[in-house]
KOLTI-826823 format. One record per atom (N, C-alpha, C): x negated, y negated, z. Coordinates in steps of 0.001 Angstrom, whole numbers, padded with zeros to 6 digits, always signed. Example, Ala and Ser with C-alpha at 12.3 -4.5 7.8 and 13.67 -1.06 7.14 Angstrom:
-013190+005690+007800-012300+004500+007800-013200+003300+007800-012850+002250+007080-013670+001060+007140-012900-000030+007870
END
This chain:
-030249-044984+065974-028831-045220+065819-028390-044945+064381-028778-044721+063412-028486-044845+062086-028915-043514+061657-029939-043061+062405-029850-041103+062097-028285-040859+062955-028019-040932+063925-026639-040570+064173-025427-040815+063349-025897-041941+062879-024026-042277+061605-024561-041515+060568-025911-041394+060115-026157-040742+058872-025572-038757+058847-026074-038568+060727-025597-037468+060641-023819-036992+060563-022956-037993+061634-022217-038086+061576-021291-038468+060190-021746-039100+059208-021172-038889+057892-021561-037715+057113-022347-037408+056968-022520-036070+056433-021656-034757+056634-021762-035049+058443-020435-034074+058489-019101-034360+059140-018551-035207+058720-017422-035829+058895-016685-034796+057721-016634-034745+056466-015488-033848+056049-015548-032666+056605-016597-032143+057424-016381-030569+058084-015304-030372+058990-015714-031771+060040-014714-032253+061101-013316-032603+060725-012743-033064+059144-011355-033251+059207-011212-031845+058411-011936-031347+058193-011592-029993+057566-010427-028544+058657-010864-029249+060074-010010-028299+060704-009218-028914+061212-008732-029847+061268-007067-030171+061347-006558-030313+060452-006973-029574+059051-006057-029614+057947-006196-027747+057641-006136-027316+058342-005634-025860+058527-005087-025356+057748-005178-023983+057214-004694-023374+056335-004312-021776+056690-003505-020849+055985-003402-019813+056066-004739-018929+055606-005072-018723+056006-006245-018012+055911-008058-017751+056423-007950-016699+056596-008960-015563+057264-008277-014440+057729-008870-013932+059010-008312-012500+059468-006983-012582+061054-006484-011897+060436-005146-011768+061734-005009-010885+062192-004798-011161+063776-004277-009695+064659-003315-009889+065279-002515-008466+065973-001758-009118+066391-001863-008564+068014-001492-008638+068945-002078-008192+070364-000754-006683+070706+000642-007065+070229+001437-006124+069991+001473-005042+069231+001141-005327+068034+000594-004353+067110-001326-003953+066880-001708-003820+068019-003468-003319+067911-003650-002905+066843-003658-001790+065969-003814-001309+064812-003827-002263+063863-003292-002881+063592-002299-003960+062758-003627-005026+062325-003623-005249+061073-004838-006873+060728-004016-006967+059502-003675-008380+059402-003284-008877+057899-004592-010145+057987-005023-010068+056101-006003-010708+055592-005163-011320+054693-005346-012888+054980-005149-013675+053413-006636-014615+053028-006762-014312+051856-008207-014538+050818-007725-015293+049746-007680-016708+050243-007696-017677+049827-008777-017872+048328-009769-017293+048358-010949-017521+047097-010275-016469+045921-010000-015283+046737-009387-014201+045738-007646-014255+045428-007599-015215+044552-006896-015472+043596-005356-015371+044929-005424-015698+046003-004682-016030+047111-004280-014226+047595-005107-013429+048059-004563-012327+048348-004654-012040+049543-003527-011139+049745-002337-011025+051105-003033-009604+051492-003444-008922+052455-003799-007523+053136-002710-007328+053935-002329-006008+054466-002171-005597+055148-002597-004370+055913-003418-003996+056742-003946-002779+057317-003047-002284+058839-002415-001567+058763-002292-000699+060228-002544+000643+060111-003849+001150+060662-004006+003198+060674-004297+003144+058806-003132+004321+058855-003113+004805+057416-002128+004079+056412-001976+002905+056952-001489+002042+055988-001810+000831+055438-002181+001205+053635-002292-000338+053325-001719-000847+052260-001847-002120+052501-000554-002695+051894-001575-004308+050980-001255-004366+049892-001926-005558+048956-000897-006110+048458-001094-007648+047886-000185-008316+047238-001061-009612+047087+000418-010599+047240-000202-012286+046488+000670-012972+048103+000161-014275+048231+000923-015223+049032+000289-016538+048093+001590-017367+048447+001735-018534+048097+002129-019362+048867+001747-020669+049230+001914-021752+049775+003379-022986+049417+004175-022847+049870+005606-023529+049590+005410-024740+050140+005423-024971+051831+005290-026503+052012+003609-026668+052937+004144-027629+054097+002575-027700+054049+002019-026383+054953+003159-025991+055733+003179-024805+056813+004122-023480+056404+004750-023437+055484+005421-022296+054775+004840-021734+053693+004675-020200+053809+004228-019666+052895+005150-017913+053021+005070-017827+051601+005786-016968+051415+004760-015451+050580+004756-014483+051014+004282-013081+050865+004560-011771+050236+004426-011393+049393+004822-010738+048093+004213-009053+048040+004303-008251+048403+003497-007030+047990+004653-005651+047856+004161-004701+047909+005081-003371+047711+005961-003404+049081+005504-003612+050211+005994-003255+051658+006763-005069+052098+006092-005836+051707+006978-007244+051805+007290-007869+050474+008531-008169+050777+009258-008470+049421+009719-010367+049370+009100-011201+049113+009234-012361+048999+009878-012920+050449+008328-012597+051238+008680-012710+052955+008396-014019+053458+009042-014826+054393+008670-016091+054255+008253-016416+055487+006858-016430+055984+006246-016989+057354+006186-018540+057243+006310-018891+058691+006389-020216+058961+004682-019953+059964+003529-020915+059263+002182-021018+059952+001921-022336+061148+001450-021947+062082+001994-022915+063502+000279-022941+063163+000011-024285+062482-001430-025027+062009-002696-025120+063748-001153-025379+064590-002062-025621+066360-002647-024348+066588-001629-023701+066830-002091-022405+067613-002632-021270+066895-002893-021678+065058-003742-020865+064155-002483-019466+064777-001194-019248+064032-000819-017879+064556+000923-018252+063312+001147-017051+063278+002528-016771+062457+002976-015654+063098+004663-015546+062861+005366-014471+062773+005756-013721+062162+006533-012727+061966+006293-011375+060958+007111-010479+061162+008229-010660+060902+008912-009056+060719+008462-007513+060026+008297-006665+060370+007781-005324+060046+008692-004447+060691+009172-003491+059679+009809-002175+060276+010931-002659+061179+011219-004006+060979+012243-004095+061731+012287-005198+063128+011208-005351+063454+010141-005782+064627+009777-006942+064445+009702-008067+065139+009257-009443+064646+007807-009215+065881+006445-009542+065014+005021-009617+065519+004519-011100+065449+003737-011809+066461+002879-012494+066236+001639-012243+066065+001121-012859+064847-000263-012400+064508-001418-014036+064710-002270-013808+065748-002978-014707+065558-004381-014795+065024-004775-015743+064670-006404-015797+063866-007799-015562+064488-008334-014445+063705-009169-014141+064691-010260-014889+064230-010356-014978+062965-011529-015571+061872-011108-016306+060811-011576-017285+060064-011346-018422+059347-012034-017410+057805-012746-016349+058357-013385-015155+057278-012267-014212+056823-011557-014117+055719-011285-012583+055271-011873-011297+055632-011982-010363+056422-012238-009343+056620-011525-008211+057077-012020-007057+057237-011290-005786+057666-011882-005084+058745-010536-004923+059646-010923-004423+061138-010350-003331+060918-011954-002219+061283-011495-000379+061088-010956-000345+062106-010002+000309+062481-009793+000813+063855-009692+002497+063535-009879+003009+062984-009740+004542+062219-010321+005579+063350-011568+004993+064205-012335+005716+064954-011836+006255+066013
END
């Protein structure tokens, strides 16, 4: 009984670690296939954008506990609202409002080039 609480405290901050959710890892969006935005939280808070032959870098910043706002050449002080449940945001592009949901809690890049 006391290896179980011992284990269970040990990883107890892992466990409140995901209902305190954050913007960041990798995003897709199911409308836009091509399409992955990366925010990299370790790297100094940086924003990706990949669709095909387009890419797009910048900064995001965190406003409240679920608003964050997105900064690069192609978005200009863009302001997503992050839905913490369903790990997913919205996104105007080109005109077009996308939902992008989380594929990974990892920063990475999905080729689709092939």
């Amino acid at each position: 009984m006391v290896f179980v609480f011992i284990i269970l405290a040990i990883n107890m901050p892992k466990i409140q670690n995901l209902d305190e959710s954050t913007l960041i890892g990798t995003y897709h969006s199911k409308k836009l296939p091509f399409a992955t935005i990366v925010f990299d939280e370790e790297d100094h808070h940086t924003f990706y954008y990949y669709n095909r032959s387009e890419v797009d870098k910048g900064a995001y910043s965190q406003k409240t506990d679920t608003t964050y706002v997105i900064n690069s050449s192609k978005f200009h002080n863009l302001k997503i609202i992050y839905d913490k449940k369903r790990r997913t945001f919205k996104i105007k592009i080109d005109n077009e409002t996308y939902v992008f949901k989380q594929l990974d809690t990892i920063p990475y890049i999905i080729d689709n080039s092939n």
